[in-house]
N, CA, C and O atoms as a GROMACS GRO file, in nm:
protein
  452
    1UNK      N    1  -7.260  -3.067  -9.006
    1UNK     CA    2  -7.267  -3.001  -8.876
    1UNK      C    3  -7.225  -3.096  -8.764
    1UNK      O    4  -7.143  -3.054  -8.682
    2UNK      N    5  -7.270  -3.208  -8.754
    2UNK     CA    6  -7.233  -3.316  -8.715
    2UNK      C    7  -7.068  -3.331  -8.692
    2UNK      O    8  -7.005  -3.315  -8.587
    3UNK      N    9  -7.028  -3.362  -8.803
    3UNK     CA   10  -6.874  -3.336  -8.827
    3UNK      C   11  -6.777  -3.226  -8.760
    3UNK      O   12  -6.675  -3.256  -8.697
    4UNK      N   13  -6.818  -3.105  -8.780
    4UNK     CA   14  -6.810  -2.975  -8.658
    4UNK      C   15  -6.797  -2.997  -8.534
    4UNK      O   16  -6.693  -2.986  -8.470
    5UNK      N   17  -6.914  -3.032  -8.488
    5UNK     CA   18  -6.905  -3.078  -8.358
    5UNK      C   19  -6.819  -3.183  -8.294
    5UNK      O   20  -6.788  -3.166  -8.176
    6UNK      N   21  -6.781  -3.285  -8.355
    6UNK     CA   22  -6.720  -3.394  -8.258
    6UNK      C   23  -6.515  -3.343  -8.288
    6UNK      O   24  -6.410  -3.377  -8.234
    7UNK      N   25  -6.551  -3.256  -8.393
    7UNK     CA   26  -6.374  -3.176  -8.412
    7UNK      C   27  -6.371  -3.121  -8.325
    7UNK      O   28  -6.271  -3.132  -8.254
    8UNK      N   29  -6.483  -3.031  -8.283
    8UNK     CA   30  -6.477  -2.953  -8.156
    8UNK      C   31  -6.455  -2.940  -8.042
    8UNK      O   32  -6.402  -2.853  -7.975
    9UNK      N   33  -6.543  -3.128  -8.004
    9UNK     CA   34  -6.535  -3.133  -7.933
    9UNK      C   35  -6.405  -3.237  -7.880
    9UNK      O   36  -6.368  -3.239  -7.763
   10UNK      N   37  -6.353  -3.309  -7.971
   10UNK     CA   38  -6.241  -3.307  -7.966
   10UNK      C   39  -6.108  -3.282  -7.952
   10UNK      O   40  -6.011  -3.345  -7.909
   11UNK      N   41  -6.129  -3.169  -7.998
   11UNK     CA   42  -5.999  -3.046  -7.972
   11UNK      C   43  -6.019  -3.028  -7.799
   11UNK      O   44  -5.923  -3.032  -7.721
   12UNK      N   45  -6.155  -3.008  -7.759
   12UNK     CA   46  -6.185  -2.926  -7.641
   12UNK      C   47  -6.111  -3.011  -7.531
   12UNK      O   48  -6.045  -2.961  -7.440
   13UNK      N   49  -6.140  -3.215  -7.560
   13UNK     CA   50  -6.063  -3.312  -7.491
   13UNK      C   51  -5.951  -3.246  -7.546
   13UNK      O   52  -5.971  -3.125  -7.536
   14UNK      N   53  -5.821  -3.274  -7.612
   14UNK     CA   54  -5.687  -3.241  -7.638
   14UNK      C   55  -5.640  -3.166  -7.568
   14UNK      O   56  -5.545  -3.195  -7.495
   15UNK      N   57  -5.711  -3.018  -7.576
   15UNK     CA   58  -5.661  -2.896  -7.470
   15UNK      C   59  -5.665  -2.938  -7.363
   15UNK      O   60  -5.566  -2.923  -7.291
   16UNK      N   61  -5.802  -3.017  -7.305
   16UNK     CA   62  -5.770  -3.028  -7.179
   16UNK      C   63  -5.714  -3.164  -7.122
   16UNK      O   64  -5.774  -3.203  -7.022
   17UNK      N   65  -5.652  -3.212  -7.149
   17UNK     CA   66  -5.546  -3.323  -7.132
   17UNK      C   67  -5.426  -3.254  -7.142
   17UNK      O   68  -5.346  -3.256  -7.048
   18UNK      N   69  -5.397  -3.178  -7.272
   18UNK     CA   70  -5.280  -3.115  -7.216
   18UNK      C   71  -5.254  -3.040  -7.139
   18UNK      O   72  -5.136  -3.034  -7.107
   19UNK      N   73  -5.331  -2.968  -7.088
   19UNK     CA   74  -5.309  -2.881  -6.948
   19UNK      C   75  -5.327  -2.939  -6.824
   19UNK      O   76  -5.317  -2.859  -6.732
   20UNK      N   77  -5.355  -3.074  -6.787
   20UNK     CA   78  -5.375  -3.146  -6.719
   20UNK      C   79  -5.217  -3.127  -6.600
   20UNK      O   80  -5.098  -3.128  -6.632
   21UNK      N   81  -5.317  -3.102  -6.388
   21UNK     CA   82  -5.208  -3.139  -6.338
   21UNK      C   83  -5.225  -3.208  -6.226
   21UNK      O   84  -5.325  -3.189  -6.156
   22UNK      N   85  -5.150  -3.278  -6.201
   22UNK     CA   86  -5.247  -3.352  -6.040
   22UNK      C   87  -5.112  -3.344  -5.921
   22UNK      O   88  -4.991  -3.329  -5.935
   23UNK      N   89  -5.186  -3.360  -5.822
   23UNK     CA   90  -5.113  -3.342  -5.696
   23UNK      C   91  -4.994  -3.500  -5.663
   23UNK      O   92  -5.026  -3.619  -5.654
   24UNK      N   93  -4.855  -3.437  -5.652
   24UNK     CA   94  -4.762  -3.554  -5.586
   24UNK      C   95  -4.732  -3.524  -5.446
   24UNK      O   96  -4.680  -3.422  -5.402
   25UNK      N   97  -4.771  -3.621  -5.385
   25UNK     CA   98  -4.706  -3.614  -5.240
   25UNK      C   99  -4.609  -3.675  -5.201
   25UNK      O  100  -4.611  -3.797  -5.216
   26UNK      N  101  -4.483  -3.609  -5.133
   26UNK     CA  102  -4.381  -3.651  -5.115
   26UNK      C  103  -4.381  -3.635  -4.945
   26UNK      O  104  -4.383  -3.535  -4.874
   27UNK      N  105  -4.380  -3.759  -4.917
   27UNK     CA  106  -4.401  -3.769  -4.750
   27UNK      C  107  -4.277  -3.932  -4.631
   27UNK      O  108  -4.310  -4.038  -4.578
   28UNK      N  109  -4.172  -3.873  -4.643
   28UNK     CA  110  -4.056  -3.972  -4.597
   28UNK      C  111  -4.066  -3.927  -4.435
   28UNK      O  112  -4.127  -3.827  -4.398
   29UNK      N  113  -3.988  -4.028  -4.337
   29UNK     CA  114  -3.933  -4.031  -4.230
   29UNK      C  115  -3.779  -4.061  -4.216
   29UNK      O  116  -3.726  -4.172  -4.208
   30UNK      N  117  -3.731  -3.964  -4.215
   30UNK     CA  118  -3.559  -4.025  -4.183
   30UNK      C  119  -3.536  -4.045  -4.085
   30UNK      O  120  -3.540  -3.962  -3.995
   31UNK      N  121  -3.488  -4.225  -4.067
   31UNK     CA  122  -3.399  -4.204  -3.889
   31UNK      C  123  -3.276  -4.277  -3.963
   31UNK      O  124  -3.254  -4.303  -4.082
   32UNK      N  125  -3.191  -4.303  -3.813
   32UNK     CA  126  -3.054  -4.371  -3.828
   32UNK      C  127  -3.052  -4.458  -3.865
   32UNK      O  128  -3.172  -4.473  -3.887
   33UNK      N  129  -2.992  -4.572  -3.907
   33UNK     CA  130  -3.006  -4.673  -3.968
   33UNK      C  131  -2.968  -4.791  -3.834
   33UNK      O  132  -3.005  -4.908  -3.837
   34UNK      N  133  -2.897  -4.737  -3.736
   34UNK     CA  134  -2.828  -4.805  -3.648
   34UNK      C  135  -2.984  -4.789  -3.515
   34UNK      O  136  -3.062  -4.879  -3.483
   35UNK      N  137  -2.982  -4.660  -3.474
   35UNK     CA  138  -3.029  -4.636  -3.335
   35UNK      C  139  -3.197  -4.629  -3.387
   35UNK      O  140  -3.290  -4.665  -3.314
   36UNK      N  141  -3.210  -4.589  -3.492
   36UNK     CA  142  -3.377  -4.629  -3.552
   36UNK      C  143  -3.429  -4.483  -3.536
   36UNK      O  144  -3.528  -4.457  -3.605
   37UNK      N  145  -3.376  -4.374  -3.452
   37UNK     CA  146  -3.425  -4.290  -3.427
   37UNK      C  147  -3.466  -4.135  -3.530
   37UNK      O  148  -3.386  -4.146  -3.624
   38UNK      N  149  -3.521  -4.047  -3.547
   38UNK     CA  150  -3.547  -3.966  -3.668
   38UNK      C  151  -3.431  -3.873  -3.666
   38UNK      O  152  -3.372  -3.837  -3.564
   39UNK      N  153  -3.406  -3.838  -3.786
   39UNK     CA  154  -3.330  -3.742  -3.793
   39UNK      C  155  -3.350  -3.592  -3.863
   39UNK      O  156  -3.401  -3.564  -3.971
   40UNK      N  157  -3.278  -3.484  -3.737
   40UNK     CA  158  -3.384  -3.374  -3.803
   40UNK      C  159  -3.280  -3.309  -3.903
   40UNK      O  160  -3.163  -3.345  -3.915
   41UNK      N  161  -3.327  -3.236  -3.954
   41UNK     CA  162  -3.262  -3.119  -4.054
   41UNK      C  163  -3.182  -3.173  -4.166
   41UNK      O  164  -3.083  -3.121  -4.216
   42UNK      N  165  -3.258  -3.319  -4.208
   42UNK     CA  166  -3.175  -3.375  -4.377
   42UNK      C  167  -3.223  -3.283  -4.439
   42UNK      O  168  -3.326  -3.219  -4.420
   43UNK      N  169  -3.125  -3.274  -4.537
   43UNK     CA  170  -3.130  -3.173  -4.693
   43UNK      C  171  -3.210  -3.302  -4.784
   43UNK      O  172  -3.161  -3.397  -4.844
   44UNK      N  173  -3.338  -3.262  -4.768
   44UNK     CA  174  -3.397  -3.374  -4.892
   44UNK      C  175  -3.431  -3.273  -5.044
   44UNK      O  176  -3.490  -3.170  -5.076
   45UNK      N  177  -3.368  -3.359  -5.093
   45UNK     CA  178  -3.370  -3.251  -5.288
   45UNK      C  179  -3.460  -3.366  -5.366
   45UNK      O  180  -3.422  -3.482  -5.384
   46UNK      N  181  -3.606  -3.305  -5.417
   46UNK     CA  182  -3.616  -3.382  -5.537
   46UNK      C  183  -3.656  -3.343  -5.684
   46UNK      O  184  -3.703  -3.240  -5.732
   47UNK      N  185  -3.624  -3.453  -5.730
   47UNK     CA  186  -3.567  -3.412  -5.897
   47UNK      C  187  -3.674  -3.496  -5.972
   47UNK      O  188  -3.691  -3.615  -5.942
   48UNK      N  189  -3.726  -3.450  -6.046
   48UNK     CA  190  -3.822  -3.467  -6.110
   48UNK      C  191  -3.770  -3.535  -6.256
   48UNK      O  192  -3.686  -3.457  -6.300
   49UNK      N  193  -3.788  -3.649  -6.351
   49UNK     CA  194  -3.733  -3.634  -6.445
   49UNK      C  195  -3.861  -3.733  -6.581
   49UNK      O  196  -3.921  -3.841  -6.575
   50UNK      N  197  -3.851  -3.639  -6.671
   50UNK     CA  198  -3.940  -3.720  -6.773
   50UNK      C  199  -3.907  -3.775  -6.862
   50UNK      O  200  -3.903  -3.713  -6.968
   51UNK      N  201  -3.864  -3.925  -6.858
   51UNK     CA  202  -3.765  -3.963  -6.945
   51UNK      C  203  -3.632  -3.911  -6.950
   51UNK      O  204  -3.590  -3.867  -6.843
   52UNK      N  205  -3.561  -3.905  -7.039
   52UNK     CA  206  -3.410  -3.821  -6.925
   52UNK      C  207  -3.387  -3.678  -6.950
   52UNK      O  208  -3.283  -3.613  -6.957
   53UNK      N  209  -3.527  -3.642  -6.962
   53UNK     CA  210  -3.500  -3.480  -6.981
   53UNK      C  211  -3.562  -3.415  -6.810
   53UNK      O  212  -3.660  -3.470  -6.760
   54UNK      N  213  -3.486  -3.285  -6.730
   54UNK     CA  214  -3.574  -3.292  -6.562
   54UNK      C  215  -3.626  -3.218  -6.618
   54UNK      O  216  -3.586  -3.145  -6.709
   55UNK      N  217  -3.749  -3.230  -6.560
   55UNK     CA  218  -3.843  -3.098  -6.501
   55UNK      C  219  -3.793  -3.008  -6.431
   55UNK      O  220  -3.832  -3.022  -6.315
   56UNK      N  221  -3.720  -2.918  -6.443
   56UNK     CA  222  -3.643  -2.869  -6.265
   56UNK      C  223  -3.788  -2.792  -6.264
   56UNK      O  224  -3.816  -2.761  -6.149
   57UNK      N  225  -3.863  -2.761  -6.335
   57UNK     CA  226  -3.990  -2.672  -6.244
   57UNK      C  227  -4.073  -2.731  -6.126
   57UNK      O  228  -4.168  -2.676  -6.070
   58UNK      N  229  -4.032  -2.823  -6.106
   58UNK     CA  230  -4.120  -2.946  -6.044
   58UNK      C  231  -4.046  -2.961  -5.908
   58UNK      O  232  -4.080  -2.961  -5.790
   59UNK      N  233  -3.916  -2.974  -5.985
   59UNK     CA  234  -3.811  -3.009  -5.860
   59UNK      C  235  -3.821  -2.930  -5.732
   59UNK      O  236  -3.829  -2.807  -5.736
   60UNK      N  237  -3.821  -2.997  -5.616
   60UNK     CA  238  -3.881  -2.890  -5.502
   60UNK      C  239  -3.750  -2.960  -5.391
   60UNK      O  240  -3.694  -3.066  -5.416
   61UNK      N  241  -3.721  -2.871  -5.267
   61UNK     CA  242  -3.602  -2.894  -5.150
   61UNK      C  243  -3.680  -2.841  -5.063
   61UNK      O  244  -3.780  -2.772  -5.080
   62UNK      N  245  -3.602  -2.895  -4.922
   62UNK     CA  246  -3.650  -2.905  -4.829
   62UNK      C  247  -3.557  -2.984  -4.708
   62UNK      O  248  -3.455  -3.050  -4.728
   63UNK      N  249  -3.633  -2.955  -4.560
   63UNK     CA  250  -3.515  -3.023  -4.477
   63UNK      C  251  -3.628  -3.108  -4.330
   63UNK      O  252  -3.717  -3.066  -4.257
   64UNK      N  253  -3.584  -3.189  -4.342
   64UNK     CA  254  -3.664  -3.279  -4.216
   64UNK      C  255  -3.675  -3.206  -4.125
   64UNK      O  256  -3.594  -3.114  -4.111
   65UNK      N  257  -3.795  -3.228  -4.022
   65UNK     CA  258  -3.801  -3.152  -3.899
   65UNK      C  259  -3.791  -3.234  -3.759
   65UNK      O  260  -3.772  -3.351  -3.792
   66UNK      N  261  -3.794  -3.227  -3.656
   66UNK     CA  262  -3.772  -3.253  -3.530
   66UNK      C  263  -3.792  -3.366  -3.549
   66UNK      O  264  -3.720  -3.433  -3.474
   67UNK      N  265  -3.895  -3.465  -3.653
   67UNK     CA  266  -3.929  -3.566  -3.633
   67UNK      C  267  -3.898  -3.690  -3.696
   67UNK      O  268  -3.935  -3.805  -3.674
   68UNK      N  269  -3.810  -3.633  -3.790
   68UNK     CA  270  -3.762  -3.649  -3.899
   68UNK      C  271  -3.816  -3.652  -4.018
   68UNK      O  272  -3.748  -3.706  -4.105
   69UNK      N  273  -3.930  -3.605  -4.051
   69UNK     CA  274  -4.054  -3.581  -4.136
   69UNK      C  275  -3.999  -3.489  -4.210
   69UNK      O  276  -3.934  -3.393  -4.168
   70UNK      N  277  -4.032  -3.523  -4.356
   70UNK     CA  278  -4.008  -3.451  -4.463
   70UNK      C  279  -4.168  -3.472  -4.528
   70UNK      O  280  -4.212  -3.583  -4.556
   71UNK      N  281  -4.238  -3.355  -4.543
   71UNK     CA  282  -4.353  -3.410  -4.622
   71UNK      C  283  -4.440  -3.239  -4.708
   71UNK      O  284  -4.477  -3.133  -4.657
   72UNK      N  285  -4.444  -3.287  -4.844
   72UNK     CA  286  -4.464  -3.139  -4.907
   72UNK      C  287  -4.600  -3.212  -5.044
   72UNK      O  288  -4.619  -3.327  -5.084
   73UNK      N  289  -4.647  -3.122  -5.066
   73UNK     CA  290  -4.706  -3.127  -5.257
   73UNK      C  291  -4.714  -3.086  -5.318
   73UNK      O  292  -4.782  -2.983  -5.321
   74UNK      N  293  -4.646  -3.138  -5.428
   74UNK     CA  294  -4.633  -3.064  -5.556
   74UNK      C  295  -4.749  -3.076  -5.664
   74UNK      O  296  -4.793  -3.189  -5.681
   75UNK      N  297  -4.791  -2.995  -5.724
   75UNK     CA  298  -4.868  -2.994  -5.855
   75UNK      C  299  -4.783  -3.008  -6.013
   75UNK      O  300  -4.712  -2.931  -6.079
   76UNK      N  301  -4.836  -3.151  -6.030
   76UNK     CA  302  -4.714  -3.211  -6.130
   76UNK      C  303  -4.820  -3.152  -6.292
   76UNK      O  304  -4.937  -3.186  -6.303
   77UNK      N  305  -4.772  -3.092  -6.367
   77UNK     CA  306  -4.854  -3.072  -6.480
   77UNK      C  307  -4.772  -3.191  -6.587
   77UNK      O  308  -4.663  -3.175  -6.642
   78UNK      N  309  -4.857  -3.307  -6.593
   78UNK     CA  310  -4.811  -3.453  -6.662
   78UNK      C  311  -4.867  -3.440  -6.798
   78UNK      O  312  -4.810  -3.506  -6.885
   79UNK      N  313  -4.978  -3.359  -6.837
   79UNK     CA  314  -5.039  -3.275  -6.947
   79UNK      C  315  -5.040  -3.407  -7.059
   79UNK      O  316  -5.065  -3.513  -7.002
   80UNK      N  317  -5.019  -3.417  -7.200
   80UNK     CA  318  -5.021  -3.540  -7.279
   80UNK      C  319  -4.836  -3.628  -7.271
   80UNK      O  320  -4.815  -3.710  -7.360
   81UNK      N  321  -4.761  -3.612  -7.202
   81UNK     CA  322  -4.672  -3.628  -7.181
   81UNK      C  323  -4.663  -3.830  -7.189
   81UNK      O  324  -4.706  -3.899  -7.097
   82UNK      N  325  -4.612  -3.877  -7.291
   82UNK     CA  326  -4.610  -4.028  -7.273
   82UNK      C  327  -4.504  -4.071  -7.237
   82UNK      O  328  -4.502  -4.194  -7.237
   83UNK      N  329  -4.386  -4.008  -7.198
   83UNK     CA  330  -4.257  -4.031  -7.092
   83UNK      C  331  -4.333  -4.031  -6.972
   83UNK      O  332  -4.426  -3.962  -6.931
   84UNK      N  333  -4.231  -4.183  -6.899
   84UNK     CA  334  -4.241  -4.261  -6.747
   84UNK      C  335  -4.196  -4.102  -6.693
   84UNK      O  336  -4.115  -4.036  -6.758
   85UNK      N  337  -4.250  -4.057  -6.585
   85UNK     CA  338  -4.193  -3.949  -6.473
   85UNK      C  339  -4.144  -4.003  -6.349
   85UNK      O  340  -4.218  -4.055  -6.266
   86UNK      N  341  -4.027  -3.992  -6.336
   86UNK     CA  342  -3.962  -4.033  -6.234
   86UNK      C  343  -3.949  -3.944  -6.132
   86UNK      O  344  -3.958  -3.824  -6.158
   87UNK      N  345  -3.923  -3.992  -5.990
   87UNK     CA  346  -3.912  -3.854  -5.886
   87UNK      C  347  -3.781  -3.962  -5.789
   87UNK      O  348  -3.794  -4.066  -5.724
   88UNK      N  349  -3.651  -3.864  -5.824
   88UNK     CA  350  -3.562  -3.887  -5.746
   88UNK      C  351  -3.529  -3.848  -5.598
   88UNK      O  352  -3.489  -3.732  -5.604
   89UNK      N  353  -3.528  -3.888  -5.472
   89UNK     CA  354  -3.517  -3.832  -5.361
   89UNK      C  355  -3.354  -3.865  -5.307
   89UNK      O  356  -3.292  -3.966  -5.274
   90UNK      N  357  -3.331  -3.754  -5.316
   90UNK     CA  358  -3.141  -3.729  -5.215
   90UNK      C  359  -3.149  -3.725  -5.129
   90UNK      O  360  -3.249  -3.660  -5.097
   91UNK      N  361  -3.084  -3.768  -5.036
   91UNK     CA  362  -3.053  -3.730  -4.912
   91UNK      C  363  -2.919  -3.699  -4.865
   91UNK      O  364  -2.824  -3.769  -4.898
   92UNK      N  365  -2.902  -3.562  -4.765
   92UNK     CA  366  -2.770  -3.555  -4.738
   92UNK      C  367  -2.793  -3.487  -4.568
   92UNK      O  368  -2.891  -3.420  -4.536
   93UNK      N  369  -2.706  -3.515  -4.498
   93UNK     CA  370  -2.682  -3.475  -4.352
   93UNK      C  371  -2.543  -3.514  -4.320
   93UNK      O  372  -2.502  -3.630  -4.322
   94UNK      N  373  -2.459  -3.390  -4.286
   94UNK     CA  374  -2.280  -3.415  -4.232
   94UNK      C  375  -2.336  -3.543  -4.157
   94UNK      O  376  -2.456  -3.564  -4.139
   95UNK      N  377  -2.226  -3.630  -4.113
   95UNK     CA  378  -2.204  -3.748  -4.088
   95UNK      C  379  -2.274  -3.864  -4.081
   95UNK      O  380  -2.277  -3.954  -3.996
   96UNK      N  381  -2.352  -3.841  -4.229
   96UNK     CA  382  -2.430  -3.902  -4.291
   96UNK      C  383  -2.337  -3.987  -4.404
   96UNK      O  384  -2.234  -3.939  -4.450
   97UNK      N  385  -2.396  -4.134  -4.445
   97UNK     CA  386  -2.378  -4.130  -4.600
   97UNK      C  387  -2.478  -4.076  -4.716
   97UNK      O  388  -2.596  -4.110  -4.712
   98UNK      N  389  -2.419  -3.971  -4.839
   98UNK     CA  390  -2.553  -3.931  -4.918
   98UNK      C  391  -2.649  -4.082  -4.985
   98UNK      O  392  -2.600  -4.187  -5.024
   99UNK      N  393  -2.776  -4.049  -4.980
   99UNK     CA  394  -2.831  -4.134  -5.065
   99UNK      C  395  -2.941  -4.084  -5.120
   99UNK      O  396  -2.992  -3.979  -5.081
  100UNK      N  397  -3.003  -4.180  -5.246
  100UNK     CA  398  -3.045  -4.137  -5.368
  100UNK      C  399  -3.157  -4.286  -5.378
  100UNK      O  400  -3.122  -4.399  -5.414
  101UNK      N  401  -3.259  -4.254  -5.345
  101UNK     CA  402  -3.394  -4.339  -5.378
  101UNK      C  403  -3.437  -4.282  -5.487
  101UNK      O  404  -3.431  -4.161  -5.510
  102UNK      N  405  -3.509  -4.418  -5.600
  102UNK     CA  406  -3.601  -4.361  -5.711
  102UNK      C  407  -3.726  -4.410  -5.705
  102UNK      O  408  -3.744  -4.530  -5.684
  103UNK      N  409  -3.821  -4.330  -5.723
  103UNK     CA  410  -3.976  -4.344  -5.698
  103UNK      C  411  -3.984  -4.405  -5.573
  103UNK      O  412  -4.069  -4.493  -5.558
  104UNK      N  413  -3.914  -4.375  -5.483
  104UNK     CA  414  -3.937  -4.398  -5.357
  104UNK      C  415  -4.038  -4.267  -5.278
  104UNK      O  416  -3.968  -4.230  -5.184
  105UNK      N  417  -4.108  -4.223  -5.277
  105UNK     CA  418  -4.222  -4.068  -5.233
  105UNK      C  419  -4.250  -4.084  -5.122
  105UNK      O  420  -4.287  -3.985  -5.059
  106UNK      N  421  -4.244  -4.228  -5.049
  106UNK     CA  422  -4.327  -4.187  -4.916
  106UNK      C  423  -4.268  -4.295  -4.853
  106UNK      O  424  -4.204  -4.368  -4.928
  107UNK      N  425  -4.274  -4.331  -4.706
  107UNK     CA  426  -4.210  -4.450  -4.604
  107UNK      C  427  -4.041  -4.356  -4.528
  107UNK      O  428  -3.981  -4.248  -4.525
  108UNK      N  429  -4.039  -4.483  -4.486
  108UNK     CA  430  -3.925  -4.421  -4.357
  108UNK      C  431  -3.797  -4.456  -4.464
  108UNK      O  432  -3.798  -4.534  -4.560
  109UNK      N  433  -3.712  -4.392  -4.424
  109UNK     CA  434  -3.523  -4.378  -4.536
  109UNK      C  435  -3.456  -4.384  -4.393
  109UNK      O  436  -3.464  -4.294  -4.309
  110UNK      N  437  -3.406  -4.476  -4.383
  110UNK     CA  438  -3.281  -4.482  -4.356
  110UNK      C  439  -3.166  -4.471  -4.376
  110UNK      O  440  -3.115  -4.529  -4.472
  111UNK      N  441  -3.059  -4.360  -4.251
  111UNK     CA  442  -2.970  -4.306  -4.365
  111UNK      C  443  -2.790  -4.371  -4.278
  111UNK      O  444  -2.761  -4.334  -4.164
  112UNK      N  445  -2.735  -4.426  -4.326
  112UNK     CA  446  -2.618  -4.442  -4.256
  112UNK      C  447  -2.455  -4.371  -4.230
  112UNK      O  448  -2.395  -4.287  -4.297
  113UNK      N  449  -2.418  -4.443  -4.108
  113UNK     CA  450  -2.292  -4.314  -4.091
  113UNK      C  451  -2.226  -4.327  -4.199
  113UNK      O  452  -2.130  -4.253  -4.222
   0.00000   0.00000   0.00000
């Protein structure tokens, strides 16, 4: 009976590790790289990837506001998953150069002409 129980309760850990999801916050400031100042309306895309397979369910877009603030959260389900999760952040704005931070989630991006 003994034996029963710790299968049980075993399994009961397993299930719930694999359904396991916790909150990512993705919180940047874009300004110029030159004048320092924010920039509004970047196309920020990010890409989620677990080992080199993406998550695109994860993957979430979005566009800076007046302040240049980009800031959202996602609910990452990381479940028994033993692949590194990476979170790629793009950036694009016309007379911008595009750029591409990895595990970069939060702080100011600077973006150049």
């Amino acid at each position: 009976m003994k034996t029963a129980k710790s299968i049980m309760l075993a399994l009961v850990v397993v299930i719930f590790f694999m359904s396991c999801e916790g909150p990512k916050s993705f919180s940047v400031t874009v300004i110029d790289h030159v004048s320092k100042k924010p920039i509004d309306s970047v196309s920020v895309q990010v890409r989620v990837m677990a080992g080199k397979q993406e998550k695109s369910a994860y993957n979430v877009h979005g566009y800076t506001d007046s302040t240049g603030t980009f800031a959202m959260e996602e609910m990452i389900g990381y479940g028994l998953s033993l692949k590194r999760w990476d979170f790629y952040m793009d950036y694009e704005k016309k007379g911008y150069a595009h750029k591409s931070e990895k595990n970069r989630t939060e702080g100011i991006v600077e973006l150049e002409r």
